[in-house]
Residue, then its C-alpha position, 0 to 999 in steps of 0.5 A: x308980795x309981788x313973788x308970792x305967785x311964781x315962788x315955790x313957798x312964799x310967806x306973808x306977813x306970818x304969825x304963829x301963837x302958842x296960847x298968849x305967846x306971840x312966837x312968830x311976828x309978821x315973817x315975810x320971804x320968798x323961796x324961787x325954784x332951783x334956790x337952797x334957802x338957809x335958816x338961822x337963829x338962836x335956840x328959841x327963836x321961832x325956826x321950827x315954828x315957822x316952819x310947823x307953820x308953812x306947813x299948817x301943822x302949827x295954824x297961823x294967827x295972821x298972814x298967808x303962805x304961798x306954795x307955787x302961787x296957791x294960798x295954802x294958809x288954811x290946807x291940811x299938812x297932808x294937801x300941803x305935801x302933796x303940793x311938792x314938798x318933803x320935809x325930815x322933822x325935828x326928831x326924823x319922825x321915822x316908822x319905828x315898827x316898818x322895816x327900812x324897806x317898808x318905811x321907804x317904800x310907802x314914801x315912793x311916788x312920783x312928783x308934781x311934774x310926774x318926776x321920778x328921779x329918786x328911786x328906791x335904788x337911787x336912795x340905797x346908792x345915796x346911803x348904803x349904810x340902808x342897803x345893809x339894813x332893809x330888814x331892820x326895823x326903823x327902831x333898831x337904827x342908830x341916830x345917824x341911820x334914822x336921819x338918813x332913813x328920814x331924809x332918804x324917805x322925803x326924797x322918795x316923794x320926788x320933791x320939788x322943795x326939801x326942808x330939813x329941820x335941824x339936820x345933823x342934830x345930836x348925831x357923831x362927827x362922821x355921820x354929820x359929814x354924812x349929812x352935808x355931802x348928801x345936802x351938798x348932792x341934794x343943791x347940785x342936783x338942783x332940788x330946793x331945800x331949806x336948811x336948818x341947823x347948829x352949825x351956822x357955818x355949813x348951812x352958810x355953805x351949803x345954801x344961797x340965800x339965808x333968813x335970821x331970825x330973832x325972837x319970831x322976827x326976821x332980822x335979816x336976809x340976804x346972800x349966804x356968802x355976804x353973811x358968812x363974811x358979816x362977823x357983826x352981824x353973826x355975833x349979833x344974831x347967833x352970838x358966836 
């Protein structure tokens, strides 16, 4: 892939089994600075898996994967993070025994670039509702406010790249628009970020570029406009 050296994450020909399963087969992208990459599929079509598998936390059977030109594909998730990338899992993964104050605050260093543009403060005026709960354990937080914990934690390792897994999963209406705006403030600042979420409709709109995939297949690429106007294309691919 000609892109692979100047892109900030790139793939290559990737492959992913779990057992004899063959989740992901031959995923090929490229994601360059400054761009919000969306990430589309139906339940059970290799979106997480990708995405455990850039980050080595699931091993690739096949292919490479590139962070700002480096070849990674047998790194440890740890030295693959530290490369620049934050990332909110599936199930926010936050500490429930530290405190907001401490879950925040063990995240905090400067970035790649000796970048230090989120701050402690500057996450607890993103997300007041965590300035009212410093002293709360991260078990004692709703849904919404673990979400908003994990998300502020990955910004306080000052990425270069952030990548949500399933964003807004289960959470109530207000918290979910909670959510977008705080994506939408992430875009504008001009952070990288792969989204993945539900609702395709949002991600179409709160991203530039967007990969479908289909049975650990990509299926189509392209602008995220071009597809939301693609009504065969979206029932075809997300059935809706």
């Amino acid at each position: 892939m000609a892109t692979e050296h100047t892109a900030l994450l790139a793939a290559q020909d990737l492959h992913a089994h779990y057992g004899q399963s063959h989740i992901l087969q031959g995923i090929s992208f490229s994601l360059q600075p400054g761009v919000a990459l969306g990430l589309l599929g139906r339940n059970g079509m290799g979106k997480t898996t990708l995405i455990r598998t850039l980050l080595a936390q699931v091993r690739a059977s096949g292919g490479e994967v590139w962070v700002k030109g480096h070849k990674v594909t047998q790194e440890r998730t740890e030295h693959i993070v530290r490369r620049g990338i934050g990332v909110v899992p599936e199930g926010r993964g936050v500490f429930p025994n530290l405190s907001v104050r401490e879950n925040l605050q063990m995240a905090a260093r400067p970035g790649t670039r000796g970048q230090v543009d989120w701050t402690f403060e500057r996450v607890l005026q993103t997300f007041p509702r965590l300035g009212e709960r410093l002293g709360n354990g991260g078990g004692q937080l709703s849904g919404g406010e673990q979400q908003m914990l994990a998300i502020g934690r990955a910004l306080m390792t000052n990425p270069d790249l952030l990548i949500l897994d399933e964003a807004t999963e289960g959470l109530a209406p207000l918290v979910v628009a909670e959510i977008w705006r705080v994506i939408a403030l992430i875009r504008a600042s001009g952070m990288s970020t792969l989204v993945v979420d539900r609702n395709y409709q949002k991600v179409l709109a709160h991203t530039d570029r967007c990969l479908v995939l289909e049975k650990g297949r990509l299926v189509l690429e392209g602008a995220s406009d071009d597809l939301a106007d693609d009504e065969a294309a979206l029932h075809r691919y997300l059935g809706v």
